[in-house]
N, C-alpha and C positions, 0 to 999 in steps of 0.2 A: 930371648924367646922362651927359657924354660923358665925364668923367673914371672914372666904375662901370665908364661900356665899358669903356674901356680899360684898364682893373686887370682886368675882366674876360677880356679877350682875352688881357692877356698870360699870366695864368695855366692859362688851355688853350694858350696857346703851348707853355709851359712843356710842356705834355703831351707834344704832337705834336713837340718836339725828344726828349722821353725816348724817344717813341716811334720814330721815327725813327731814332736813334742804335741802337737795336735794331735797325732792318733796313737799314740802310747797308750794311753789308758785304755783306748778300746780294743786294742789287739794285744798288750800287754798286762798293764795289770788289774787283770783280771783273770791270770791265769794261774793254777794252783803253784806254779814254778816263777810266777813272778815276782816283783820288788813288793807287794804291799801283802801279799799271802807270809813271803818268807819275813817280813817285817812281825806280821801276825803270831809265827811258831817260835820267832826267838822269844816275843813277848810274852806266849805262856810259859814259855819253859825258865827264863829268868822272873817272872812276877813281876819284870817292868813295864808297864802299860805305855808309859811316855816312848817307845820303840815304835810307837802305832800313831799313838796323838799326832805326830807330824804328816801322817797321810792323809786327816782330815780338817778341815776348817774348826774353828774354833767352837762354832754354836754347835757343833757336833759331837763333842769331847764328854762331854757330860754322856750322851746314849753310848759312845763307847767303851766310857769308863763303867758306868756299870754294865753293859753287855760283857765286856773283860773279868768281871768280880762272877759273875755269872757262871760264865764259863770255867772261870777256876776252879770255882766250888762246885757245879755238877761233873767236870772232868775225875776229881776223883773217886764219884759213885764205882766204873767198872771199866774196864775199856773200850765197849762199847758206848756207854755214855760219853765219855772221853774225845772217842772220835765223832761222835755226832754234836758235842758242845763244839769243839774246835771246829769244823763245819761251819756251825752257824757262826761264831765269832767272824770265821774267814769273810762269809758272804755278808754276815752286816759293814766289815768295816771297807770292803772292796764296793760293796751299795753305798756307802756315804761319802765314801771319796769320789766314785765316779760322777755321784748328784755336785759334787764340791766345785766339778771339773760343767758342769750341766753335761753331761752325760747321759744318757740311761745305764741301766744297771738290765744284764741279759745275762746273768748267772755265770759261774764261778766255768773256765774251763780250764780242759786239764792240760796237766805238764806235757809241755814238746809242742802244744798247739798252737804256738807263733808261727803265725805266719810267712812276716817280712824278716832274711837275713837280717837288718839292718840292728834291728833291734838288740839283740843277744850280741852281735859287731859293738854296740853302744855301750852297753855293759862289761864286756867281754875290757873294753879300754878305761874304762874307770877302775875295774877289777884288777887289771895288772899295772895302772898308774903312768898306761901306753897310750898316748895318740896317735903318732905317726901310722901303724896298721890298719886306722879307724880312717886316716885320713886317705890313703891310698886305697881301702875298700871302697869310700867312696865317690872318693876323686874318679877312680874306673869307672864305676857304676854310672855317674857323669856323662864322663865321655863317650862311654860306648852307647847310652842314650840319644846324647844329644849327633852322638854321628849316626846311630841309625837312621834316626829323622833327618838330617841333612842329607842322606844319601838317597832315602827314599825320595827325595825332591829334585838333586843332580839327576837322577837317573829318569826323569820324567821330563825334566826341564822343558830341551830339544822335543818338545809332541808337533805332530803335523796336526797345523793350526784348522785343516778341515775334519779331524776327523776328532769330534764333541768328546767321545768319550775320552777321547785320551787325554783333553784339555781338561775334562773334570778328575778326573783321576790327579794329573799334575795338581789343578787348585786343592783339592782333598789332601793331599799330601803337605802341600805348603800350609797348609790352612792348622791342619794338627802342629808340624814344624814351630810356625808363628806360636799356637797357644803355648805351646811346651815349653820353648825360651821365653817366655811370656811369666806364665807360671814360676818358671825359677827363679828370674830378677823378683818378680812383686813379691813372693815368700823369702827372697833374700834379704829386699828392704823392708821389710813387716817385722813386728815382734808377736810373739804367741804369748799372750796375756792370757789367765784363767785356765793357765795348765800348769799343774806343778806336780 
């Protein structure tokens, strides 16, 4: 029984990573505390560009590399300038990855403004070279979903078949139920292509 769980879970796992991996970019990074900003700071402070290249497509590399030489050399006018080249470096190269990803690019936000737990959970297990915590944050998150909606539906089941509303109410509830388990199978058997 606990072994189905968990064959179980990890295959909506599966999902909620495909799923996720779609909307990273848009509720991640693009935030001053995210993966391609901090990608951005280590790269001027070491002088290596190529810490950044991997966040954008190839034909991009070129407008980043010299936007990167750019910014080197107006950073050290004052520190003002400094912080305003670094700035602009951030948002050109958070703008060409998000276009890499077809994204739009809706400006740089600031640190702490994620969202989804799920995310910084994501990072959080690559950062300590932990999955198990990752798994179980969302293996829960899983279940205690997919039993809400199952229960909102037990508890409706039994309606007195004369009185409408309460048969719509029940299909309403089964109805979200059906898409929800629905949604997690097709994002569990799908791959997120065109996100990286």
């Amino acid at each position: 029984m606990k072994s189905k769980r968990y064959i179980t879970s990890i295959v909506i796992l599966s999902a909620l990573f495909v799923v996720a991996g779609s909307n990273v970019a848009s509720a991640h990074c693009d935030t001053m505390d995210g993966p391609v900003v901090k990608a951005a700071r280590d790269a001027l402070e070491s002088g290596n560009v190529n810490l950044v290249l991997v966040w954008v497509q190839e034909k991009d590399a070129n407008e980043i590399i010299a936007t990167f030489n750019k910014t080197r050399d107006v950073r050290q006018l004052s520190p003002e300038a400094k912080e305003l080249a670094d700035y602009w470096f951030f948002e050109t190269l958070v703008r060409l990855h998000r276009a890499g990803e077809g994204a739009p690019y809706t400006g740089l936000k600031p640190a702490g403004s994620e969202q989804s737990p799920a995310v910084p959970a994501a990072d959080k297990a690559l950062e300590d070279e932990k999955l198990n915590p990752l798994l179980k944050f969302l293996t829960d998150a899983i279940e205690n979903g997919t039993t809400e909606q199952y229960n909102g539906v037990i508890e409706r089941k039994n309606y007195d078949v004369n009185d409408i509303e309460a048969g719509r109410d029940y299909v309403r509830h089964y109805v979200e139920y059906v898409h929800y388990v629905e949604w997690l199978y097709e994002n569990a058997t799908e791959t997120s292509e065109g996100h990286y």
